[in-house]
VOGU-3710 file (C-alpha; in Angstrom, 3 decimals, decimal comma):
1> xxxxxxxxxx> -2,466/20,434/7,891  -5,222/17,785/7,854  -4,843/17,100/4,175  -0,860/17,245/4,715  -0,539/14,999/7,375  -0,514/11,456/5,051  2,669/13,000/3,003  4,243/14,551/6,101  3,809/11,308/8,239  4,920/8,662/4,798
11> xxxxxxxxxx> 8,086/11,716/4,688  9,503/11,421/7,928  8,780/7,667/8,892  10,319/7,067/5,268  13,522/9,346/5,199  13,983/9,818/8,377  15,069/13,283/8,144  17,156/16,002/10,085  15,101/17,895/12,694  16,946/21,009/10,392
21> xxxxxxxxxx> 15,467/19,402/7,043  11,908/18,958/8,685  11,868/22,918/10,234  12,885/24,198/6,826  10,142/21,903/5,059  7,373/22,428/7,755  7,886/25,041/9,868  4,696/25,428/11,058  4,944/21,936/12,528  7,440/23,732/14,825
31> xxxxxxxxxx> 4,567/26,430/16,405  2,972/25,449/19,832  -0,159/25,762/18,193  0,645/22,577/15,342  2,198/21,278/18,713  -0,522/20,511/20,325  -2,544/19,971/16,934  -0,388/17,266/15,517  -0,080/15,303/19,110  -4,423/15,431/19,391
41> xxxxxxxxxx> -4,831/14,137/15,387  -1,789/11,632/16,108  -2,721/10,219/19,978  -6,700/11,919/20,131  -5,683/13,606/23,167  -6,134/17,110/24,479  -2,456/17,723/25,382  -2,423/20,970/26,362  -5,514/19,564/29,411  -2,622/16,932/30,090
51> xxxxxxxxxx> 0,322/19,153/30,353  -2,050/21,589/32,825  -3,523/18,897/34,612  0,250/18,072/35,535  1,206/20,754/36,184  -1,868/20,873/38,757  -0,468/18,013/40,491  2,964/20,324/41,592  0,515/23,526/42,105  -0,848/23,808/45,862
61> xxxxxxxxxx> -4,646/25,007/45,353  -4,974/28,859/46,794  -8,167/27,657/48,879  -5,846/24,983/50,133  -3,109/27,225/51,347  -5,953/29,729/52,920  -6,584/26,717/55,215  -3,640/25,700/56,395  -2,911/29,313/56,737  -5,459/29,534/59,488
//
């Protein structure tokens, strides 16, 4: 997908396709996998560490709630 991702990127900033079009033409792009692939090559960012890390913030810590249970 490295060697891919000029044409891909000049294909959908240039034509501006369906979501439909792009899934039939790249469907890989479409895997969590590529997911997370395509959004670290594109913003050099771990985005599966951000999504958990998030999620972290809504997520009591078990030690946490073994204190207060106490």
């Amino acid at each position: 997908m490295d060697q891919t991702f000029p044409l891909r990127r000049r294909e959908i900033v240039e034509t501006e396709p369906l979501v439909k079009t792009l899934k039939e033409r790249w469907p890989v792009l479409f895997s969590e996998r590529q997911v997370y692939a395509e959004f670290n090559r594109i913003a050099t960012t771990n985005l599966e560490n951000v999504v958990f890390d998030a999620l972290d913030c809504f997520t009591p810590s078990p030690r946490k709630e073994v204190l207060e249970k106490k």
